[in-house]
C-alpha positions in Angstrom: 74.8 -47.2 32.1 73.9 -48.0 28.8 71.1 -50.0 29.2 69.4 -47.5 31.3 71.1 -44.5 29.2 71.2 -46.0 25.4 71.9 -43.1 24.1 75.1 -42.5 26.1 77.7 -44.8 23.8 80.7 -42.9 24.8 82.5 -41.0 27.4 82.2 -38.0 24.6 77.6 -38.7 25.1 78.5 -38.7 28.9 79.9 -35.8 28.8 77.4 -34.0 26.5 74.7 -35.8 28.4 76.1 -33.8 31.8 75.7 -31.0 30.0 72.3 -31.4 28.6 71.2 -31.9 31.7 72.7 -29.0 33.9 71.2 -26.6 31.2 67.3 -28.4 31.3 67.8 -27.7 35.5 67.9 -31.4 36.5 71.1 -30.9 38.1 70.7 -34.5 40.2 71.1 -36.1 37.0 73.9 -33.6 35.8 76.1 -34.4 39.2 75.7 -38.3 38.8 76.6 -37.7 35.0 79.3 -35.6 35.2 80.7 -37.6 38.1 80.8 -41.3 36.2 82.6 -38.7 33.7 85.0 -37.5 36.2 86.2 -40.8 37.5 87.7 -41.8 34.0 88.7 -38.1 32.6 89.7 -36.2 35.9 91.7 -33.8 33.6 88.8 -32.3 32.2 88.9 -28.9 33.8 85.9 -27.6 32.4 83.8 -30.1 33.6 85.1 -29.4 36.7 83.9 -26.0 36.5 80.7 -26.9 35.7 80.3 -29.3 38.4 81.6 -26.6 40.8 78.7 -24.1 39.5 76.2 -27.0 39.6 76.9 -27.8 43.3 76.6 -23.6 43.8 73.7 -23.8 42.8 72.1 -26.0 45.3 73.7 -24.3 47.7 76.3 -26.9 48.7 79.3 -24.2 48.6 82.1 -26.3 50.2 81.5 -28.7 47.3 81.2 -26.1 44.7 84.6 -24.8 46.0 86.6 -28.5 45.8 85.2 -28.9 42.6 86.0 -25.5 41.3 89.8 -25.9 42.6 90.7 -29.2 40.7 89.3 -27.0 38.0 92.1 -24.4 38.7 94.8 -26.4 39.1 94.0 -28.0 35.9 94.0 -24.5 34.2 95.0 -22.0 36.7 95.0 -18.8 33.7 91.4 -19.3 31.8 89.1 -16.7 33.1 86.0 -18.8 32.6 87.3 -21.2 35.4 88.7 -17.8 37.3 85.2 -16.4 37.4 83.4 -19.5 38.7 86.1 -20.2 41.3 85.5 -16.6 42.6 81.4 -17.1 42.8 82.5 -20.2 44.9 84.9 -18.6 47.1 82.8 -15.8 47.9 79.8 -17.9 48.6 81.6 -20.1 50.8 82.9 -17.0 52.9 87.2 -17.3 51.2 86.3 -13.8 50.5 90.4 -13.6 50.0 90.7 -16.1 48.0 88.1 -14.5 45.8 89.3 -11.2 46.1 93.0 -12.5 44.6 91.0 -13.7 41.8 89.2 -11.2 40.9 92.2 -9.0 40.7 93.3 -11.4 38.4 90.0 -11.3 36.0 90.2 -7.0 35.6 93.2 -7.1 34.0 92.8 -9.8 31.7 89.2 -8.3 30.8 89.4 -4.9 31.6 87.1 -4.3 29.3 84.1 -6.2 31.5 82.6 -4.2 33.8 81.0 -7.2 35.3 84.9 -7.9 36.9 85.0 -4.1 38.3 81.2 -4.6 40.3 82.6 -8.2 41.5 86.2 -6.8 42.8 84.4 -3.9 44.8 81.9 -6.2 45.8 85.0 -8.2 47.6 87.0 -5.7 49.1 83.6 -4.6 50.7 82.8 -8.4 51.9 86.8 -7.5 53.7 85.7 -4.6 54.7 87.9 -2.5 52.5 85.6 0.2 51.9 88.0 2.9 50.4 89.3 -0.1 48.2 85.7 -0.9 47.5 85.0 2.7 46.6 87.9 3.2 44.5 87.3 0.0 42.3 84.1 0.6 42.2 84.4 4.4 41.1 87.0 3.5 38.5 84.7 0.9 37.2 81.9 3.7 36.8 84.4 6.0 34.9 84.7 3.5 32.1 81.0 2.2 32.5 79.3 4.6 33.8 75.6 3.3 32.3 76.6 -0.3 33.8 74.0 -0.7 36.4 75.3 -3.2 38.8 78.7 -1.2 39.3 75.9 1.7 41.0 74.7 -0.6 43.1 77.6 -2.0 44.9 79.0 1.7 44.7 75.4 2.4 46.7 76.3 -0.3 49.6 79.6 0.7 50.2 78.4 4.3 50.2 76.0 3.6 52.8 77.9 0.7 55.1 80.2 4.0 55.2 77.7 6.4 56.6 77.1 8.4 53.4 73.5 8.1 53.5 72.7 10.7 51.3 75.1 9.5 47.8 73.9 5.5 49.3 70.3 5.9 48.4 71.0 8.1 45.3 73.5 5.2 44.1 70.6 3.0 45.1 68.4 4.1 42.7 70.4 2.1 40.0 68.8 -1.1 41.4 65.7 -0.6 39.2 68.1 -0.9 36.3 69.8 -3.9 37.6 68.8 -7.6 36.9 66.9 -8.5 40.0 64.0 -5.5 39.9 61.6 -4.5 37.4 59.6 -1.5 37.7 56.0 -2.0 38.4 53.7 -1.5 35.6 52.0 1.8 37.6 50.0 4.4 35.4 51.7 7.3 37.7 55.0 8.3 38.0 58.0 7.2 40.3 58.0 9.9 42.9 61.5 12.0 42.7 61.3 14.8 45.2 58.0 16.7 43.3 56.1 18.6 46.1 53.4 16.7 47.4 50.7 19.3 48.5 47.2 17.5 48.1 49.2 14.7 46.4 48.4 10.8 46.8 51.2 8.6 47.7 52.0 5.0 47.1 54.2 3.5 49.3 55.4 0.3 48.4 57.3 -2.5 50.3 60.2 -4.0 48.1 62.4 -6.1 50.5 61.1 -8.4 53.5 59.5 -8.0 56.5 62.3 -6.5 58.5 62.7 -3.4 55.6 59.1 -2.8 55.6 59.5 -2.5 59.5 62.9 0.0 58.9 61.5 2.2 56.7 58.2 2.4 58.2 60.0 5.5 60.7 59.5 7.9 57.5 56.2 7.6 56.7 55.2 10.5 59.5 57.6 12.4 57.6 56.2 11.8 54.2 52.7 12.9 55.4 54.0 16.1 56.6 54.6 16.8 52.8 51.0 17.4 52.5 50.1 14.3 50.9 47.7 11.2 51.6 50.0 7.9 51.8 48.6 4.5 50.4 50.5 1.1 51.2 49.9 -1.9 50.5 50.5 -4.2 54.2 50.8 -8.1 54.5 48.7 -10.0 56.9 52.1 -10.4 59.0 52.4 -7.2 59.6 48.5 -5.7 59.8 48.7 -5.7 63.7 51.6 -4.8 64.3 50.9 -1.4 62.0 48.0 -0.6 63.7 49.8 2.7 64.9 51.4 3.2 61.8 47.5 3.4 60.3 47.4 6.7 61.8 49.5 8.3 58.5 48.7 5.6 56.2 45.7 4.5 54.1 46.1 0.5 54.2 45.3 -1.0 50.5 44.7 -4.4 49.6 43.2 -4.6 45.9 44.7 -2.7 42.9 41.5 -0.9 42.1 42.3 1.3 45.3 45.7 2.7 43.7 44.0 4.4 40.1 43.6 7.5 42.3 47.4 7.8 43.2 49.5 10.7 41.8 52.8 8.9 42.5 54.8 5.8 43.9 57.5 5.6 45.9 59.6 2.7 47.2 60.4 2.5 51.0 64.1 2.6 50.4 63.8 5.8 48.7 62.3 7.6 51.3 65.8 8.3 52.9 66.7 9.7 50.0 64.3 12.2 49.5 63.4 13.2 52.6 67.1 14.2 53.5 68.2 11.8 55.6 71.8 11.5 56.8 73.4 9.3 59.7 72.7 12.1 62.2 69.4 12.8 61.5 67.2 9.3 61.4 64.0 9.8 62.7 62.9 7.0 65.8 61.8 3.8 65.0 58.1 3.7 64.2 55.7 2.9 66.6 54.5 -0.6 66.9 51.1 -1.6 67.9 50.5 -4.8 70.5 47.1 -5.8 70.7 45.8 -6.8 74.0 45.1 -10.9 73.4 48.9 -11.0 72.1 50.1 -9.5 75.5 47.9 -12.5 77.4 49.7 -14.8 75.2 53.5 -14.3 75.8 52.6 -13.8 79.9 51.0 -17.4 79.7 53.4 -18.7 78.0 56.2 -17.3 79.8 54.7 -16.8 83.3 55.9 -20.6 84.6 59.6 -19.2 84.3 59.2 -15.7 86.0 62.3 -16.7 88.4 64.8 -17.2 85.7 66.6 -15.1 83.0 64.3 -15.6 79.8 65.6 -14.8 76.3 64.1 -15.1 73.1 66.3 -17.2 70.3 66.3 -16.8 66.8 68.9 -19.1 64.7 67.5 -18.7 61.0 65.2 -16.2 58.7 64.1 -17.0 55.4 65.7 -20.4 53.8 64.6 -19.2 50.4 66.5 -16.3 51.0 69.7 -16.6 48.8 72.2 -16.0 51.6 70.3 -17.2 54.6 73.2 -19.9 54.7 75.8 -17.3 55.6 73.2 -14.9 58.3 71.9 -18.6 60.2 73.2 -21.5 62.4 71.6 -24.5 63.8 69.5 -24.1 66.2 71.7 -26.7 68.5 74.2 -23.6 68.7 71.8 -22.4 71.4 72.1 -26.1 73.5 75.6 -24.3 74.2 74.2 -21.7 76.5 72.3 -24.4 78.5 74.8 -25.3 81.3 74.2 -21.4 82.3 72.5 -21.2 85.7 69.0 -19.3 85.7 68.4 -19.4 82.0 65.5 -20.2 80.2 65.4 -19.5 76.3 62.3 -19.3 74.1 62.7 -20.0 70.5 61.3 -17.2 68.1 61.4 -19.3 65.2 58.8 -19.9 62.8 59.1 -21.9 59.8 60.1 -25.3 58.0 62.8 -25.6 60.5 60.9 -26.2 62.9 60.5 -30.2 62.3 64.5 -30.7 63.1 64.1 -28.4 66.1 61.6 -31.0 67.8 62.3 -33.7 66.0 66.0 -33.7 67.8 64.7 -33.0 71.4 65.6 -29.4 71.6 62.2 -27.7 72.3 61.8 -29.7 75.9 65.3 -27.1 76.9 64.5 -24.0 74.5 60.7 -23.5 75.0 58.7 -23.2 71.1 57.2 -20.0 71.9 56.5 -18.7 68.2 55.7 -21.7 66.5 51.7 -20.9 66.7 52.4 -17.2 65.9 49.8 -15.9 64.0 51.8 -12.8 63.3 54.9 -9.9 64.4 52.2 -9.1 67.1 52.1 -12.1 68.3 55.9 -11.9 68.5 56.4 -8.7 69.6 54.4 -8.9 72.1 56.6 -12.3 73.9 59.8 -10.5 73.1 58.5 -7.9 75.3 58.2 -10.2 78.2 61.7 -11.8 77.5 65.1 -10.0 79.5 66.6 -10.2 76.6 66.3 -11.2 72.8 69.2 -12.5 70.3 68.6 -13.6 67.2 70.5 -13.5 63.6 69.6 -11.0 61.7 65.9 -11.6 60.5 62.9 -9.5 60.7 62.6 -10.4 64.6 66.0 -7.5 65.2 64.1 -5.3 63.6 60.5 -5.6 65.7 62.6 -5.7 68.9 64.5 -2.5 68.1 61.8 -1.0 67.0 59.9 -1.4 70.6 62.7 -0.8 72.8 63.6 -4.2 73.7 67.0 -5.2 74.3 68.2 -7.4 71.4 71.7 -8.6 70.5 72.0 -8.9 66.8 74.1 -12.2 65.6 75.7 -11.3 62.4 78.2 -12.7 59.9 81.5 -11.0 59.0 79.8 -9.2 55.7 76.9 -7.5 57.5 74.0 -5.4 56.1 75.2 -2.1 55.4 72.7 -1.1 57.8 75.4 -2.8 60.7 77.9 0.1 59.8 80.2 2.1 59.9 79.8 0.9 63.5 81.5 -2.0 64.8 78.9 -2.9 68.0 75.8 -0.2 67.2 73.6 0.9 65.0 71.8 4.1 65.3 68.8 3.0 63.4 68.0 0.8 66.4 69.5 2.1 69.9 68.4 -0.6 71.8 70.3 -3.1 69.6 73.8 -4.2 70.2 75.7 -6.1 67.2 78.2 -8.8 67.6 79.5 -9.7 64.4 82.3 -12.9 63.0 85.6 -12.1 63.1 86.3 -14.2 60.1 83.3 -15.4 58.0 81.7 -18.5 59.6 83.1 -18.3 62.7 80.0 -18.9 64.6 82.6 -20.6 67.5 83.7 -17.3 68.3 80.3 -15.6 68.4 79.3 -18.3 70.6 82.0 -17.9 73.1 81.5 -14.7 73.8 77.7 -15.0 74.2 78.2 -17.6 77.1 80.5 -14.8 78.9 78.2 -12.0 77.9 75.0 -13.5 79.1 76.7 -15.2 82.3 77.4 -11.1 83.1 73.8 -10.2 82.2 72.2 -12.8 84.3 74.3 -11.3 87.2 73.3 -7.9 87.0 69.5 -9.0 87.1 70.0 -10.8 89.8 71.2 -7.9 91.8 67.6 -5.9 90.6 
């Protein structure tokens, strides 16, 4: 070590050195310091701590949590170590075990309203709404300027049906830590009448948002305005119909003529939504060559049940770990007579997909995709299309198609009050964990569920 690390003299420099190291990001280096530092002072608990939060943050959340109990056993009462064994529990789906913490943290620092927006944010995760409401309303009381306590207050609101005080909540996100407001010249729209008004709509979440939120824009243009929105290549296509309320912008010199901007996820808001009253999906364009393309590729297979598979979305997304499965969860289903699957995946996962052998059973059918037309236009030649939640639900219940929706035991608000509908999309039926990561479960009723399906077609 020291002829490598000359520097490092004592196990006081090793320990310093971890430390250095975490903080400058090279957190390989950290983890191989701070466990030569471990192995001769395993009493240490902050270091354990640290490793634990080091190990979060690449995502390996069963380590972080090991790590981040030595810690507590070490020093079960300092809130430090309380806090970062919480993040770790959460991530790692012990939402109880984080919860038990967290109750622990308000009352030693009531005075933090970070510990009020994580202890709502947990009961929620249970599904403890009125809990979540309460701690979370409590927390406002004493903080009512604190930001994130808004926006947690905002998801329980709407996973509760409360559209209405969910999107005005929501507008706290713009002075949260994650958004900035865009540098526009024109005002944030807030309800102003829009007679002979221009309108920029942006995006501000994924793909599957944009395609959400796209059902209000008819609405928007009934306000008398002219709507402007800037569309990614992904979804161009696929917006085609959509074209007929919105101008389509691709440069920054085509806003200066704008009066006003608006987010997509205020829309809801100020067009007097509630869960009673959402408008019908928006409608979706297929261009002709995209139809060709799913019936050739799905033609040889017209005798048997075809579904569409989708087992991740985004991996830079920060909780993709939770929302996706391997795609060998689908190899499961294969011992079901008459069924052929498609996989709707696109993206870096696709080397272990073939790499492994999978795509001679589960047919790649969206590798090449050059876009959501491209998919949309397969899913609608499919029986039947289930998939995690990704932008993929969000297409298919847009269009219609029949789509069960995969999802883990802390949902998108958008998956409640509900427990197996949504009535954003009423084509789409939801089966969700009974515990978090219980993808077993999920798995076994999809092999009875489908078996059923494949019956009733055959009786068509």
């Amino acid at each position: 070590m020291t002829k490598s690390n000359p520097e490092i003299k004592s196990m006081h420099d090793l320990r310093q050195a971890a430390i250095d190291a975490h903080h400058k990001g090279a957190l390989d280096q950290a983890r191989d310091f701070y466990r030569a530092y471990l192995q001769n002072n395993p009493k240490d608990a902050a270091i354990w701590s640290n490793l634990g939060a080091l190990f979060r943050k690449q995502k390996n959340f069963e380590l972080a949590v090991a790590a981040q109990v030595r810690a507590l056993e070490l020093e079960p009462d300092t809130l430090a170590l309380m806090n970062n064994a919480s993040n770790a529990f959460y991530d790692a789906g012990y939402i109880d075990k984080s919860l038990a913490l967290r109750k622990k943290t308000v009352k030693l620092e009531p005075e933090n309203p970070d510990h009020y927006a994580s202890l709502g944010k947990c009961y929620r995760g249970l599904h403890q709404l009125n809990e979540a409401h309460k701690a979370l309303s409590k927390g406002i009381k004493k903080f009512p300027y604190f930001a994130e306590l808004h926006i947690q207050l905002a998801f329980v609101e709407l996973a509760q049906g409360k559209y209405p005080e969910g999107f005005k909540s929501f507008n706290w996100r713009w002075k949260g830590d994650e958004l900035s407001l865009p540098d526009f010249t024109f005002p944030k729209w807030a309800g102003e009448d829009l007679t002979g008004k221009t309108v920029l709509v942006t995006p501000e979440q994924g793909f599957g948002d944009t395609v959400l939120m796209a059902r209000f824009l008819p609405a928007l243009k009934k306000l008398g305005c002219t709507i402007k929105m800037p569309i990614k290549p992904p979804l161009r296509r696929l917006f085609a119909t959509v074209e007929n309320d919105v101008t389509f912008i691709e440069t920054k010199n085509e806003m200066k003529d704008c009066d006003f901007w608006a987010p997509m996820m205020d829309l809801p808001l100020y067009l007097d939504a509630t869960i009673n009253t959402l408008p019908a999906p928006a409608k979706l364009s297929i261009p002709d060559d995209a139809v060709t393309r799913a019936r050739n590729i799905t033609a040889p297979f017209k005798d048997r049940f075809k579904v569409g598979v989708m087992w991740s979305g985004s991996v830079t997304y920060r909780a993709n770990h939770k929302r996706s499965f391997s795609h060998q969860r689908f190899l499961e289903l294969c011992h079901i007579p008459d069924l052929q699957m498609f996989s709707l995946y696109k993206g870096p996962l696709l080397d272990a997909y073939n790499a492994d052998g999978t795509s001679t059973i589960i047919i790649d059918a969206a590798g090449s995709d050059r876009d959501f037309a491209d998919s949309a236009a397969l899913m609608q030649e499919l029986d039947l299309v289930i998939s995690m939640d990704s932008a993929i639900v969000h297409v298919a219940g847009s269009l219609g198609i029949n789509v069960w929706n995969l999802l883990h035991s802390e949902p998108y608000w958008l998956y409640e009050p509900f427990p197996d509908h949504t009535p954003w999309y009423p084509s789409m039926r939801l089966i969700t964990q009974d515990k978090p990561g219980d993808w077993d479960g999920v798995f076994e009723r999809l092999k009875t569920d489908i078996t059923a399906e494949i019956q009733k077609w055959k009786k068509k």
